[in-house]
C-alpha positions as CSV (number, residue, x, y, z in Angstrom):
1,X,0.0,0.0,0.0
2,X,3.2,2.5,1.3
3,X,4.2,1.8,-2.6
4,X,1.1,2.8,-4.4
5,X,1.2,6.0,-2.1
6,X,4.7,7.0,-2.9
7,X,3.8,6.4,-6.8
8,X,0.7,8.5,-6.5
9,X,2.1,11.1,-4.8
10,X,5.0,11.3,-7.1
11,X,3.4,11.3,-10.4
12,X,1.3,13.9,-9.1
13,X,4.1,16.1,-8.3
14,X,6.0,15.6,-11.5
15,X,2.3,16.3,-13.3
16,X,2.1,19.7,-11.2
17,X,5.7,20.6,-12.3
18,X,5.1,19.8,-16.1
19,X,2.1,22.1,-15.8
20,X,3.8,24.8,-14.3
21,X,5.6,26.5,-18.0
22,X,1.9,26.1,-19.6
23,X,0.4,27.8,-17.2
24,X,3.0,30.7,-17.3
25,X,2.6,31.0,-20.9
26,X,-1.0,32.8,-20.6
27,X,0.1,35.4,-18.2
28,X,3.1,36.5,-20.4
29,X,0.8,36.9,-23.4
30,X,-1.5,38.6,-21.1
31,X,1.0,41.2,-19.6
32,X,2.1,42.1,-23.0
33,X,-1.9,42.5,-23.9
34,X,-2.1,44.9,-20.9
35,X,1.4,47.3,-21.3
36,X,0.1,47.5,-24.9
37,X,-3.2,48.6,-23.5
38,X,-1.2,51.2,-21.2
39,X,1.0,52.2,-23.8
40,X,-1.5,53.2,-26.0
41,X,-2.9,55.6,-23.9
42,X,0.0,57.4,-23.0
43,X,0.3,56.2,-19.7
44,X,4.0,54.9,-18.5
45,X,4.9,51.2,-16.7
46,X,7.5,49.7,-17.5
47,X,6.9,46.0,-16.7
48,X,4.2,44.5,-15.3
49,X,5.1,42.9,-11.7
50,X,1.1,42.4,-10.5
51,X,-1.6,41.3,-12.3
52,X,-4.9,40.8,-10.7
53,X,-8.1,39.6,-12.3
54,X,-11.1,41.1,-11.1
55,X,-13.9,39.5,-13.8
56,X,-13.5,38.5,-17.3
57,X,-11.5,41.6,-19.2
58,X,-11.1,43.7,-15.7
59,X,-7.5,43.6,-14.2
60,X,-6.0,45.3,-12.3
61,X,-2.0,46.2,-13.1
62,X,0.7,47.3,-10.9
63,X,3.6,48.5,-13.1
64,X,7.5,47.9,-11.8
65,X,7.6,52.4,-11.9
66,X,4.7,52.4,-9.1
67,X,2.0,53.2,-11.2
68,X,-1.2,51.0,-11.0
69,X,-4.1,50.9,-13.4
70,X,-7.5,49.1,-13.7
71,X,-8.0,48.0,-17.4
72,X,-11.0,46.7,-18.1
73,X,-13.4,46.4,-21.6
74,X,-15.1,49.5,-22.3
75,X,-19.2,49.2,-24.1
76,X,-17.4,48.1,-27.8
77,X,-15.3,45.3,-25.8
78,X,-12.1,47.1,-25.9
79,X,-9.9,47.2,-23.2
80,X,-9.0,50.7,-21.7
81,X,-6.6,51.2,-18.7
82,X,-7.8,53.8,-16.0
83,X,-4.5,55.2,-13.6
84,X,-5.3,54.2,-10.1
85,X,-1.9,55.8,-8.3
86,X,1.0,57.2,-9.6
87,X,4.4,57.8,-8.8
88,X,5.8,61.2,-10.4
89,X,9.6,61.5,-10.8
C-alpha cells in the first residue's frame, strides 16, 4: 500500500511541475496585452510585476515604476486602462 502511495504522490508532483511552464505562458501573453493597452494611452509602466483579475477583461496592473491601473473592456469590448496611483519623478 506505502508503494502505491509514494507512486501517487509522485506522479502527481512531476504532473504539477510539467504544468507549471503552460500555465505561465497565458500570463506573459496577457501582460504584453495589458502594457500595450497602457502604452497606447500614454500612460508609463515599465513591466508589469502584478496582475490581478477582477472579472472577465477587468485587471488590475501594478507596473515595476509604481503606477497601478485598472483596465478593463469598455461598451465596444475594448480594453481601456484607468490610472489608479501614480508615482511622479
Amino acid at each position: 500500500m506505502r508503494i502505491y502511495l509514494t507512486a501517487a504522490v509522485t506522479v502527481m508532483f512531476k504532473l504539477g511541475v510539467s504544468a507549471e511552464p503552460a500555465l505561465a505562458a497565458p500570463d506573459a501573453d496577457l501582460s504584453k496585452e495589458l502594457l500595450s493597452v497602457i502604452a497606447s494611452q500614454a500612460f508609463t509602466c515599465g513591466k508589469i510585476v502584478k496582475i490581478d483579475t477582477q472579472a472577465d477583461r477587468d485587471y488590475l496592473v501594478e507596473c515595476q515604476n509604481g503606477n497601478s491601473y485598472e483596465v478593463n473592456a469598455d461598451t465596444q469590448g475594448e480594453l481601456v486602462a484607468h490610472p489608479l496611483g501614480h508615482k511622479f519623478h
